[in-house]
SEFI-851504 format. One record per atom (N, C-alpha, C): residue in three letters; atom name; residue number from 1; y, z, x. Coordinates in nm, 3 decimals, padded with zeros to 5 digits, always signed. Atoms other than C-alpha are relative to their C-alpha. Example, Ala and Ser with C-alpha at 12.3 -4.5 7.8 and 13.67 -1.06 7.14 Angstrom:
REM SEFI-851504
rec residu->ALA | atome->N | num->1 | y->-00.119 | z->+00.000 | x->+00.089
rec residu->ALA | atome->CA | num->1 | y->-00.450 | z->+00.780 | x->+01.230
rec residu->ALA | atome->C | num->1 | y->+00.120 | z->+00.000 | x->+00.090
rec residu->SER | atome->N | num->2 | y->-00.119 | z->-00.006 | x->-00.082
rec residu->SER | atome->CA | num->2 | y->-00.106 | z->+00.714 | x->+01.367
rec residu->SER | atome->C | num->2 | y->+00.109 | z->+00.073 | x->-00.077
//
This chain:
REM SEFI-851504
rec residu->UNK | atome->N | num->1 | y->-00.098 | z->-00.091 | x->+00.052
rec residu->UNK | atome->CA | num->1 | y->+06.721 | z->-19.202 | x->-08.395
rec residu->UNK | atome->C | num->1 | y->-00.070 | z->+00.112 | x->-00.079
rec residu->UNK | atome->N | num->2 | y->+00.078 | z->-00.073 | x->+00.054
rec residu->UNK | atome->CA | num->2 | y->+06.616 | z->-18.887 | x->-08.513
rec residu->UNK | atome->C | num->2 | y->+00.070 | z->+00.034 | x->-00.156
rec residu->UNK | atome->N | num->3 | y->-00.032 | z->+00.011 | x->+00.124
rec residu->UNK | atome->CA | num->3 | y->+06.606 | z->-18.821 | x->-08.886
rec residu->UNK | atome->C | num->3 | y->+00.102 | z->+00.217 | x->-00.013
rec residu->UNK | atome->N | num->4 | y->-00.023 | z->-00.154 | x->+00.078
rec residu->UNK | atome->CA | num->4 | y->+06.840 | z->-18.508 | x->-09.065
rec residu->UNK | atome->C | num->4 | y->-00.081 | z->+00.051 | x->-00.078
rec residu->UNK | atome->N | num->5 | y->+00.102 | z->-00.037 | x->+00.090
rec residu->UNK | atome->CA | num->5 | y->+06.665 | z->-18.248 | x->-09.250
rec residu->UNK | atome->C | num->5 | y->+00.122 | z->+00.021 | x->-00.081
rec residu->UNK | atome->N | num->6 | y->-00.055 | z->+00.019 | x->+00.098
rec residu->UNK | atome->CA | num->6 | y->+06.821 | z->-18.234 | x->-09.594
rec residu->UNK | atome->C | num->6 | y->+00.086 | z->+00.114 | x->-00.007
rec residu->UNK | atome->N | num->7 | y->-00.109 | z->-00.078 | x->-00.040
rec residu->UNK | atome->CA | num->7 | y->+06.980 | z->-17.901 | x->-09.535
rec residu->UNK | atome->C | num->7 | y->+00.137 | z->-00.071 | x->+00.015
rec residu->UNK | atome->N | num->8 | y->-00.118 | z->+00.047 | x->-00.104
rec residu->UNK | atome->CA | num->8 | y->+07.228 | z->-18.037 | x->-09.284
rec residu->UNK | atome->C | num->8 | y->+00.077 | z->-00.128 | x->-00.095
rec residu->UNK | atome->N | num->9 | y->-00.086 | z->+00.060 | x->+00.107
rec residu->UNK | atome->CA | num->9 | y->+07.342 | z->-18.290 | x->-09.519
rec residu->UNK | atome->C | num->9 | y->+00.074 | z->+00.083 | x->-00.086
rec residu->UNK | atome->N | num->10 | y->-00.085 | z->-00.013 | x->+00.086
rec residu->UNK | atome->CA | num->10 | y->+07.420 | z->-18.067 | x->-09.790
rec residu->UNK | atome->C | num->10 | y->+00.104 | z->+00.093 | x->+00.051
rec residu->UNK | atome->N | num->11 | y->-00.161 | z->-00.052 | x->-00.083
rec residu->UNK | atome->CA | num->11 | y->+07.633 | z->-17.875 | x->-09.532
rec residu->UNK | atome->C | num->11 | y->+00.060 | z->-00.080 | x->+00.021
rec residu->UNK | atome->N | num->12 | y->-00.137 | z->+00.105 | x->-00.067
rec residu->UNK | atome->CA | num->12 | y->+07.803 | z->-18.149 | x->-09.417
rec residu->UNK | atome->C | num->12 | y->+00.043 | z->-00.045 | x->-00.127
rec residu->UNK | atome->N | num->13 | y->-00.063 | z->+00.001 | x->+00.135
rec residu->UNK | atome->CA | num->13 | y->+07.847 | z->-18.243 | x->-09.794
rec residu->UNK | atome->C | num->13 | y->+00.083 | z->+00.090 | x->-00.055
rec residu->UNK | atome->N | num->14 | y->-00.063 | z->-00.093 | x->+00.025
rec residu->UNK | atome->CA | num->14 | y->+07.973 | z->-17.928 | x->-09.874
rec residu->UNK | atome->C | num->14 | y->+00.110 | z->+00.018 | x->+00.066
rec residu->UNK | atome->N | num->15 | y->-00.135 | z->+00.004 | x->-00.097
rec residu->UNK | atome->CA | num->15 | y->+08.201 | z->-17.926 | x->-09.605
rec residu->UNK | atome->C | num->15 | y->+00.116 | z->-00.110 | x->-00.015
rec residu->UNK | atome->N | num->16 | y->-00.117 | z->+00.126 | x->-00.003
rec residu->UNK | atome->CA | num->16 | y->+08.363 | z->-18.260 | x->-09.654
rec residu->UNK | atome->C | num->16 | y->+00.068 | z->+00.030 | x->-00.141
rec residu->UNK | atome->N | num->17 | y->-00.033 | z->-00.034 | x->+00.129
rec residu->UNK | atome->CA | num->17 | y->+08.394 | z->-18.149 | x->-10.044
rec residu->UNK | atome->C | num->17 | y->+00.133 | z->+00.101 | x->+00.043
rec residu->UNK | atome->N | num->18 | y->-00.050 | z->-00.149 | x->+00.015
rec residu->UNK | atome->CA | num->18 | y->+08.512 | z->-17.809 | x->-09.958
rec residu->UNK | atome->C | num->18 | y->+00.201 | z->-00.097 | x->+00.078
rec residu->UNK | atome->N | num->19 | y->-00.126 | z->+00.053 | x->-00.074
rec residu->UNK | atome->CA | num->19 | y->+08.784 | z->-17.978 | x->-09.688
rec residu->UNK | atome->C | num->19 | y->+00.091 | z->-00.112 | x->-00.011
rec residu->UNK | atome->N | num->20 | y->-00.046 | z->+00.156 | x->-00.004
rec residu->UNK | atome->CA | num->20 | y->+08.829 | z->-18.330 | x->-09.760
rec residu->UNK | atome->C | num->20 | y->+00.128 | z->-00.023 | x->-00.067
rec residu->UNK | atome->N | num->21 | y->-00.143 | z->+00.048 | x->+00.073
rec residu->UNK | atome->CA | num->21 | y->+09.114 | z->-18.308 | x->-10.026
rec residu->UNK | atome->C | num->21 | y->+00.093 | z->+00.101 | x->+00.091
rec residu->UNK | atome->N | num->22 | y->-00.116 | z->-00.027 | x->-00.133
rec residu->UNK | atome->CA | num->22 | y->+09.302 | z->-18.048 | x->-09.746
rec residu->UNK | atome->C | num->22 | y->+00.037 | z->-00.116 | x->+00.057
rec residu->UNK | atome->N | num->23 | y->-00.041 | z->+00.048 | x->-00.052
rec residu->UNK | atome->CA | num->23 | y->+09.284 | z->-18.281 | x->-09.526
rec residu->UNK | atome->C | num->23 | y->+00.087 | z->-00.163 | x->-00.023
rec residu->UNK | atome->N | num->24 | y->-00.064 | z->+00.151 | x->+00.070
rec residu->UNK | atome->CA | num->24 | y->+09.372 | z->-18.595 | x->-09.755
rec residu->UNK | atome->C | num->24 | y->+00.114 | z->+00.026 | x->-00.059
rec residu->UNK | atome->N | num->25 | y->-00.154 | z->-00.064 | x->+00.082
rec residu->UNK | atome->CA | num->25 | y->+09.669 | z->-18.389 | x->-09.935
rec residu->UNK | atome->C | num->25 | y->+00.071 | z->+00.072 | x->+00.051
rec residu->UNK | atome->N | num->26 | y->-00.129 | z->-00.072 | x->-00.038
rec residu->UNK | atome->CA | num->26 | y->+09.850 | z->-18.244 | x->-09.671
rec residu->UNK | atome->C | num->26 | y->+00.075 | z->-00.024 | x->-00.046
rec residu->UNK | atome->N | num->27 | y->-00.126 | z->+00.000 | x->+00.048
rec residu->UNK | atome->CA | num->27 | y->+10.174 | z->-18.151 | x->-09.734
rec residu->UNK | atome->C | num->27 | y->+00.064 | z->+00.005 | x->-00.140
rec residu->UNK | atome->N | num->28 | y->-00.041 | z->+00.001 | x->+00.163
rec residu->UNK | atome->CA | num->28 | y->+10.163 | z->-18.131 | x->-10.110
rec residu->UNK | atome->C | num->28 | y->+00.012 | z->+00.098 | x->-00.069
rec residu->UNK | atome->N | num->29 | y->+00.034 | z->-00.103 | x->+00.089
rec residu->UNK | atome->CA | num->29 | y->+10.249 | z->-17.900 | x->-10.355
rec residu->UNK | atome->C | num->29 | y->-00.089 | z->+00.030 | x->-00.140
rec residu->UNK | atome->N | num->30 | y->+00.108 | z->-00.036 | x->+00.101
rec residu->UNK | atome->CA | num->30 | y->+10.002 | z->-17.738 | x->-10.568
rec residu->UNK | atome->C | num->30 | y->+00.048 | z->+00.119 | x->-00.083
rec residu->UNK | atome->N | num->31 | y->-00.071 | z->-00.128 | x->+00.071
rec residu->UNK | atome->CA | num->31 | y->+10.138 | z->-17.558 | x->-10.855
rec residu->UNK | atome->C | num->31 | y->-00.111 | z->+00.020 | x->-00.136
rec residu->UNK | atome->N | num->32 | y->+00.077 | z->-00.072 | x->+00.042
rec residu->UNK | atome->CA | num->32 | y->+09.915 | z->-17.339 | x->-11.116
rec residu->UNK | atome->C | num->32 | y->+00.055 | z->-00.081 | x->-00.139
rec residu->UNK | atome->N | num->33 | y->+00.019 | z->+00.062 | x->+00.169
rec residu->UNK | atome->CA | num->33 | y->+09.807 | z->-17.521 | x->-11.472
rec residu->UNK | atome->C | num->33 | y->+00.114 | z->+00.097 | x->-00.067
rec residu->UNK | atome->N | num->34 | y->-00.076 | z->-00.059 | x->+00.080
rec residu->UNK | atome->CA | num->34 | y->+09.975 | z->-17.273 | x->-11.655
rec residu->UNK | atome->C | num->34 | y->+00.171 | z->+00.018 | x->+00.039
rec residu->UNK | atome->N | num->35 | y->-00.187 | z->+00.102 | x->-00.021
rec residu->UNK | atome->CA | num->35 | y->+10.346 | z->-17.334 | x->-11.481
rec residu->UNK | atome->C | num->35 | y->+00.028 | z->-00.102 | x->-00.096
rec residu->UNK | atome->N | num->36 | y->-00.071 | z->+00.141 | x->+00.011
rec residu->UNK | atome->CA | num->36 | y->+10.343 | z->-17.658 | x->-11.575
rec residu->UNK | atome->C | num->36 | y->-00.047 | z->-00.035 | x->-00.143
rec residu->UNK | atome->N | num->37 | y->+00.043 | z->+00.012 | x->+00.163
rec residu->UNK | atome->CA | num->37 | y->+10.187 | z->-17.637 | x->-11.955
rec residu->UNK | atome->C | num->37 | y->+00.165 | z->+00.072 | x->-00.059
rec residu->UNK | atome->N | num->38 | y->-00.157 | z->-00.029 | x->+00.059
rec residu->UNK | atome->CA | num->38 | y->+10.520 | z->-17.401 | x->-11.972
rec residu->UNK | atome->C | num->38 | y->+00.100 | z->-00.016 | x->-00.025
rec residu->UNK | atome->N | num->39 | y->-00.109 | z->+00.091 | x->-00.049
rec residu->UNK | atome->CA | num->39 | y->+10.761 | z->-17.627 | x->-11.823
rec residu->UNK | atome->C | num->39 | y->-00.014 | z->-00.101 | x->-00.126
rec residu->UNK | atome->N | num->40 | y->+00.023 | z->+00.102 | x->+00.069
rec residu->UNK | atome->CA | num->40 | y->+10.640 | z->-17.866 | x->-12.072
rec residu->UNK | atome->C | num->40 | y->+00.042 | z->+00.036 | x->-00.159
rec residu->UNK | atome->N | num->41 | y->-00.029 | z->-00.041 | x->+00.137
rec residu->UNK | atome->CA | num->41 | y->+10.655 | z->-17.676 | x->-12.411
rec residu->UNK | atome->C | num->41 | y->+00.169 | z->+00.078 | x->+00.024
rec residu->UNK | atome->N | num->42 | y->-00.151 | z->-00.036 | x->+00.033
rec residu->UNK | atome->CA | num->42 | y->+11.023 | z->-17.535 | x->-12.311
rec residu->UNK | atome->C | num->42 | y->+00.019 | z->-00.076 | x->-00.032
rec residu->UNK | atome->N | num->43 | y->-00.059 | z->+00.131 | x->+00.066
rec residu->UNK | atome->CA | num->43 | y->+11.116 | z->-17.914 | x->-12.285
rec residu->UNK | atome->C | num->43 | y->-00.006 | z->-00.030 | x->-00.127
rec residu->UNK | atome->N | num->44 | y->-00.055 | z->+00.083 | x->+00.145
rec residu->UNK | atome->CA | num->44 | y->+11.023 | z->-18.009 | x->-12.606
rec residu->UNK | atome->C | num->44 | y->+00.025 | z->+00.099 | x->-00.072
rec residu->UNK | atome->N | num->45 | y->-00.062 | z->-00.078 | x->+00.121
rec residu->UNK | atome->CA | num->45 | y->+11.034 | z->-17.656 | x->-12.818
rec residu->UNK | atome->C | num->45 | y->+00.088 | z->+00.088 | x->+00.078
rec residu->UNK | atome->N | num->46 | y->-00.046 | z->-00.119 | x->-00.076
rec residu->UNK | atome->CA | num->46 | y->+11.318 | z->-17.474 | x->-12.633
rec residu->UNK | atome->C | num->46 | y->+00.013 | z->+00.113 | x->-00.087
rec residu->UNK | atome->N | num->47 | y->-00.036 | z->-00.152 | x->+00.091
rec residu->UNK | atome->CA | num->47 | y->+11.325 | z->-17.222 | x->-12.942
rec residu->UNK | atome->C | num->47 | y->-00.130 | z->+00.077 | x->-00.012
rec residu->UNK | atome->N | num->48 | y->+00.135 | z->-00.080 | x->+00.009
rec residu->UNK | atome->CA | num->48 | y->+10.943 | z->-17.133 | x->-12.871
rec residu->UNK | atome->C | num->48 | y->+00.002 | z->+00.104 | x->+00.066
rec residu->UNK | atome->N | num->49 | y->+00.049 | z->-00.146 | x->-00.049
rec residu->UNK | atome->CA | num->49 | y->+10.875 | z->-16.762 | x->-12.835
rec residu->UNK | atome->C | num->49 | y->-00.178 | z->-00.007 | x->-00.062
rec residu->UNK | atome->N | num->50 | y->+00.083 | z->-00.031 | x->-00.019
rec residu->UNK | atome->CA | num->50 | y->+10.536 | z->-16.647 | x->-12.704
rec residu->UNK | atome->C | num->50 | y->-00.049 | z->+00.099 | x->-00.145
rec residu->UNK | atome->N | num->51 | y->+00.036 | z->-00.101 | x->+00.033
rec residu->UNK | atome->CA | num->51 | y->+10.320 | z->-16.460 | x->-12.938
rec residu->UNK | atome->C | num->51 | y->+00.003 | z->+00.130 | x->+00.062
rec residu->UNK | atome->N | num->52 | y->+00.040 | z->-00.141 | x->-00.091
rec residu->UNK | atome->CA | num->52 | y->+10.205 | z->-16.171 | x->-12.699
rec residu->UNK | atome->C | num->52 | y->+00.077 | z->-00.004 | x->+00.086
rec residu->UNK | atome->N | num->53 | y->-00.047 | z->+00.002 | x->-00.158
rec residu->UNK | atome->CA | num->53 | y->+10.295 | z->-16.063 | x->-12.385
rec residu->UNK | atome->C | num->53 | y->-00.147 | z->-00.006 | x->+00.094
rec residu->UNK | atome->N | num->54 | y->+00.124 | z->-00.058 | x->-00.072
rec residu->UNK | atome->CA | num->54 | y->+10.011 | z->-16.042 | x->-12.106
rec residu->UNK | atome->C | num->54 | y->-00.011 | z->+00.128 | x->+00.030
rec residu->UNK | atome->N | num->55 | y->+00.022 | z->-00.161 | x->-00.012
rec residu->UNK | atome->CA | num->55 | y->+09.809 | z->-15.724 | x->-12.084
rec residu->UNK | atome->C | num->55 | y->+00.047 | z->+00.040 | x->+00.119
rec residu->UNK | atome->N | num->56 | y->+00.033 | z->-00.036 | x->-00.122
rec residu->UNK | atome->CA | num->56 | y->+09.807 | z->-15.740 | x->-11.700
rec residu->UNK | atome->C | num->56 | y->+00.137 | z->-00.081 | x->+00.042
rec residu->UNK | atome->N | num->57 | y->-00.178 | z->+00.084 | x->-00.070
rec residu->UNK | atome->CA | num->57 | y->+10.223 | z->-15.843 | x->-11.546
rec residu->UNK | atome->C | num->57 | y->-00.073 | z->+00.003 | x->+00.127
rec residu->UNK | atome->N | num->58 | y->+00.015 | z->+00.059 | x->-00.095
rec residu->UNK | atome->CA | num->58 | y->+10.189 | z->-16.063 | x->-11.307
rec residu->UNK | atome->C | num->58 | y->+00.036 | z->+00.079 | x->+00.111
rec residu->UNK | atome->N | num->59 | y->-00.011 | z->-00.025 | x->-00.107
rec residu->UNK | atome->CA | num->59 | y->+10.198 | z->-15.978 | x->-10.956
rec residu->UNK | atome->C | num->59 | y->+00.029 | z->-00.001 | x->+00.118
rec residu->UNK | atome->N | num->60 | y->-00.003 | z->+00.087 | x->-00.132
rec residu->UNK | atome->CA | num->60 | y->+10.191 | z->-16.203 | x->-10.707
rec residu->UNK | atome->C | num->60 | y->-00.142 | z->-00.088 | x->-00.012
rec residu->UNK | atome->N | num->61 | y->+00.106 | z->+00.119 | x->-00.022
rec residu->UNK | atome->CA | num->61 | y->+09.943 | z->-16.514 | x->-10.601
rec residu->UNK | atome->C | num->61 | y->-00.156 | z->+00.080 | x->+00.011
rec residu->UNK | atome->N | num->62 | y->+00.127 | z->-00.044 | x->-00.088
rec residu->UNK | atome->CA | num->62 | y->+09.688 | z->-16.283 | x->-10.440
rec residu->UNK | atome->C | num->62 | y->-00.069 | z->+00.111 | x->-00.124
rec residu->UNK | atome->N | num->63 | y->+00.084 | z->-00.036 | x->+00.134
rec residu->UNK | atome->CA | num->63 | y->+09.628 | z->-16.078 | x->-10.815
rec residu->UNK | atome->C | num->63 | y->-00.031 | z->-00.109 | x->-00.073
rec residu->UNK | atome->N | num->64 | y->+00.049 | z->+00.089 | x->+00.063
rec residu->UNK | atome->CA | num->64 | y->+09.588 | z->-16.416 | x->-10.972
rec residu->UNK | atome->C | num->64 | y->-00.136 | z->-00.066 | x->+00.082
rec residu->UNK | atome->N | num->65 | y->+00.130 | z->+00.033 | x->-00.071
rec residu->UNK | atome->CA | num->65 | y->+09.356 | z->-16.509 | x->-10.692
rec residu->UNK | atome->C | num->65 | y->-00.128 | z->+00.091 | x->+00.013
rec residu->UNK | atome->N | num->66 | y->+00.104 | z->-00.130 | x->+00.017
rec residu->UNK | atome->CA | num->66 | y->+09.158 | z->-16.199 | x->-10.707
rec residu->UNK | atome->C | num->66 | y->-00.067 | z->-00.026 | x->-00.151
rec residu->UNK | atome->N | num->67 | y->+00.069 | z->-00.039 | x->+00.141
rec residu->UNK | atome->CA | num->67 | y->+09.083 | z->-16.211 | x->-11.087
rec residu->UNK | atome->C | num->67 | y->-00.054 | z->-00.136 | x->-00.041
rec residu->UNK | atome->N | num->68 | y->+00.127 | z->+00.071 | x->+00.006
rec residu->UNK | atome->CA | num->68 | y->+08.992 | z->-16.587 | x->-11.054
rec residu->UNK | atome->C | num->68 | y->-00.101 | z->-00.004 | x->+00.057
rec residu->UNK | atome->N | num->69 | y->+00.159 | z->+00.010 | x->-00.055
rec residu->UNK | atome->CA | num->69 | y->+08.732 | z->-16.536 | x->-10.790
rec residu->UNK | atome->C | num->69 | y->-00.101 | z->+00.098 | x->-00.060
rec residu->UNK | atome->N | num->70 | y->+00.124 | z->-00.077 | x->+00.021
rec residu->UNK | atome->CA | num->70 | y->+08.605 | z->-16.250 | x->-10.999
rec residu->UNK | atome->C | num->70 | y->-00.037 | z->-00.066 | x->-00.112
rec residu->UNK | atome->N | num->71 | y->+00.031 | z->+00.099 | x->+00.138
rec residu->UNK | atome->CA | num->71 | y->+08.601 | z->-16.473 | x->-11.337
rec residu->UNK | atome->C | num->71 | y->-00.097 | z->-00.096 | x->+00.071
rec residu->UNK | atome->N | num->72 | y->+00.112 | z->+00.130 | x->-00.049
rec residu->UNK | atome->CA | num->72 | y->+08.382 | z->-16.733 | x->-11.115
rec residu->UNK | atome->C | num->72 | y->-00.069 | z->+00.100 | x->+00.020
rec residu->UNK | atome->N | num->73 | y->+00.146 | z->-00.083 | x->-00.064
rec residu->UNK | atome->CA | num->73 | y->+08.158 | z->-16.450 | x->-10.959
rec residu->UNK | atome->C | num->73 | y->-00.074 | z->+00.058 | x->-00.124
rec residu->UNK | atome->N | num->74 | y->+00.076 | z->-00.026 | x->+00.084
rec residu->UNK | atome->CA | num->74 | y->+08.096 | z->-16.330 | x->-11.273
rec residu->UNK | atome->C | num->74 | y->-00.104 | z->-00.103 | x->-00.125
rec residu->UNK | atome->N | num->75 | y->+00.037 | z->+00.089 | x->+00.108
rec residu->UNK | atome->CA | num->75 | y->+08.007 | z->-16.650 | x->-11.486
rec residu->UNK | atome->C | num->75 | y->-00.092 | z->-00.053 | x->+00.102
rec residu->UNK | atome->N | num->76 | y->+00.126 | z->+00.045 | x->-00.065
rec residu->UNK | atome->CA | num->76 | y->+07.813 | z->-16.740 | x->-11.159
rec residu->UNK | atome->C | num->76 | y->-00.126 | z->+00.058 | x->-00.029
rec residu->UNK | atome->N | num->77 | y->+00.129 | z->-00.136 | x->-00.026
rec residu->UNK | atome->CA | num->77 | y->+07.603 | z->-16.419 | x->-11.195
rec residu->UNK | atome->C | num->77 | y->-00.067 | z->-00.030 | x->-00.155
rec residu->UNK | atome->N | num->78 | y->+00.046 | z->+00.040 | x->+00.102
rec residu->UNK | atome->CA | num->78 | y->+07.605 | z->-16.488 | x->-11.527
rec residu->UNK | atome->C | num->78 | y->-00.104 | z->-00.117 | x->-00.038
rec residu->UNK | atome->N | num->79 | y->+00.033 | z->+00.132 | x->-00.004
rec residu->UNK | atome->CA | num->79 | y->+07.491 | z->-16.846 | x->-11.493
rec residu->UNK | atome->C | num->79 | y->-00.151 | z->-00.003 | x->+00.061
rec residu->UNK | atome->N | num->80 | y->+00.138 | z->+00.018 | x->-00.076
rec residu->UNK | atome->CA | num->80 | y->+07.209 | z->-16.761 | x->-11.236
rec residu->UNK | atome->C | num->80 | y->-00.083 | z->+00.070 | x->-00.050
rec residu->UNK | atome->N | num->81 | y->+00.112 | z->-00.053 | x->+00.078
rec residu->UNK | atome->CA | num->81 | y->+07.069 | z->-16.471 | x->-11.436
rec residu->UNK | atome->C | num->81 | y->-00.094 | z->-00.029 | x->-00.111
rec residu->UNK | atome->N | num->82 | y->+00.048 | z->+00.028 | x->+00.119
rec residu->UNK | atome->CA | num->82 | y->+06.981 | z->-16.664 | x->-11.741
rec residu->UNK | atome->C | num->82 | y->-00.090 | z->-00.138 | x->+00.052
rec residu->UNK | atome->N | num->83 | y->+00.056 | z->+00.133 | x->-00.061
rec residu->UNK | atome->CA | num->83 | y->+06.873 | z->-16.966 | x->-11.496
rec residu->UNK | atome->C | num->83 | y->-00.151 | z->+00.063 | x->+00.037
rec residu->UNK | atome->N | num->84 | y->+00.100 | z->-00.087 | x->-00.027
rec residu->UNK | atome->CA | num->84 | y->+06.628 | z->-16.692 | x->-11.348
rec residu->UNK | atome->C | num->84 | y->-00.089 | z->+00.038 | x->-00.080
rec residu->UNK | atome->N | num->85 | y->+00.050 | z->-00.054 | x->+00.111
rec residu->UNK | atome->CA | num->85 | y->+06.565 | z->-16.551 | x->-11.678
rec residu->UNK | atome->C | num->85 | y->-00.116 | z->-00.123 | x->-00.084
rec residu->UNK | atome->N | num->86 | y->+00.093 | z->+00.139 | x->+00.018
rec residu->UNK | atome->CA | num->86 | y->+06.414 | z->-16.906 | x->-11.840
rec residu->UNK | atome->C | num->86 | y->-00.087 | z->-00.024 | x->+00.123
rec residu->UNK | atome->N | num->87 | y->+00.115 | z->+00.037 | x->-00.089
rec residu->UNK | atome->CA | num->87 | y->+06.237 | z->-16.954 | x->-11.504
rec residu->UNK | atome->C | num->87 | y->-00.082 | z->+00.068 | x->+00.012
rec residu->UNK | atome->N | num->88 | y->+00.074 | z->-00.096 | x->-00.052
rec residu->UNK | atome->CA | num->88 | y->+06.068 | z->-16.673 | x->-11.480
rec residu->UNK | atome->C | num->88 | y->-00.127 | z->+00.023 | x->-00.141
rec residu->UNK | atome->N | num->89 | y->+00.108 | z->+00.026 | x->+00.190
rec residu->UNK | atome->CA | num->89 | y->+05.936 | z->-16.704 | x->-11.931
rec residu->UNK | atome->C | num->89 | y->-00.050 | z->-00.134 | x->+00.074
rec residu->UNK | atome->N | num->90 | y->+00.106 | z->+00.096 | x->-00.016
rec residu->UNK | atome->CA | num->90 | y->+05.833 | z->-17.057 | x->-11.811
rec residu->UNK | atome->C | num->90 | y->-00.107 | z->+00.009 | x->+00.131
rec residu->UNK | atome->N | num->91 | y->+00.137 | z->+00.008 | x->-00.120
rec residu->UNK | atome->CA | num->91 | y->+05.612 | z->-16.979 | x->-11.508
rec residu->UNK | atome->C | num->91 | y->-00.097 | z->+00.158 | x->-00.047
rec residu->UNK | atome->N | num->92 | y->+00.045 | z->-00.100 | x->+00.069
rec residu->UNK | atome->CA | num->92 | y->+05.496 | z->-16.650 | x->-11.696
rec residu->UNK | atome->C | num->92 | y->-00.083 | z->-00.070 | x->-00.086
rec residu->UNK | atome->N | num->93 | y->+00.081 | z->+00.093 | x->+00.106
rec residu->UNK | atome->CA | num->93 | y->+05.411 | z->-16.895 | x->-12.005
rec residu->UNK | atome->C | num->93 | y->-00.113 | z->-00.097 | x->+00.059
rec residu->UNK | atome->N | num->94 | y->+00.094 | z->+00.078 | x->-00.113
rec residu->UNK | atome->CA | num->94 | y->+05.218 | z->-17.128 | x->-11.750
rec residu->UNK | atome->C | num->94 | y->-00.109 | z->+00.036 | x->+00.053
rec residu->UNK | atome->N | num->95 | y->+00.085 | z->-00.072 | x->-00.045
rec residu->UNK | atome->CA | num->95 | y->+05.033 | z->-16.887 | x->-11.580
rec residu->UNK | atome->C | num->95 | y->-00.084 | z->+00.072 | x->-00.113
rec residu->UNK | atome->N | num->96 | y->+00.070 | z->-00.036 | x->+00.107
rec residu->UNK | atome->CA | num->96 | y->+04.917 | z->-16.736 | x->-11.922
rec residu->UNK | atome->C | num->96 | y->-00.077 | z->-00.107 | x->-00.090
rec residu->UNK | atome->N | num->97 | y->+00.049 | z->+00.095 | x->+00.047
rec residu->UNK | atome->CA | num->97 | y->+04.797 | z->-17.060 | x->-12.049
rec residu->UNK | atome->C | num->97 | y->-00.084 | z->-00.031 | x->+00.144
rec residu->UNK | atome->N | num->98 | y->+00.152 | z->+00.031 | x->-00.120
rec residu->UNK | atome->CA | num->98 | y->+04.573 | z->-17.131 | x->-11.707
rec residu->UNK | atome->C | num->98 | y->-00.117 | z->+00.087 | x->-00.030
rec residu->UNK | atome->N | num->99 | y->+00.045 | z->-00.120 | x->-00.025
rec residu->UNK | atome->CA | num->99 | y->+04.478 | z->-16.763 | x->-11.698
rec residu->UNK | atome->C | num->99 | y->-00.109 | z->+00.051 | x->-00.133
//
């Protein structure tokens, strides 16, 4: 039997991640954290008024989906530049201590 190279696992990992609860939760509804934190504080304080309002009125699904994939793209970018940033002082620091 021939062996996988480790790649191909973490695609097929990724894939079963990415798909697996689709395909295990058809048919269900999926409703947004903040619905259901609301639903919850009418029940018990129905006399609670909001401080603020939001800067940005809602829209539709596809502006809430837009501004979380840019909140992830940016904390990614964020995330990888400082990952980069430390890797790059410790193999700098390394190479100056051989050198």
């Amino acid at each position: 039997m021939k062996k996988l190279p480790s790649n191909w696992l973490l695609i097929i990992g990724v894939l079963v991640l990415a798909f697996g609860p689709l395909l295990v939760l058809q048919g269900k509804e999926f409703g947004a954290t903040d619905s259901s934190f609301v639903t919850a504080i009418e029940k018990d304080h129905p006399n609670y008024k909001p401080w603020f309002e939001p800067i940005l009125k809602d829209s539709g699904p596809e502006v809430q989906t837009f501004l979380f994939a840019a909140q992830a793209g940016v904390g990614a970018g964020v995330t990888g530049y400082v990952l980069g940033l430390y890797k790059g002082r410790s193999e700098r620091r390394k190479k100056d201590e051989q050198g």
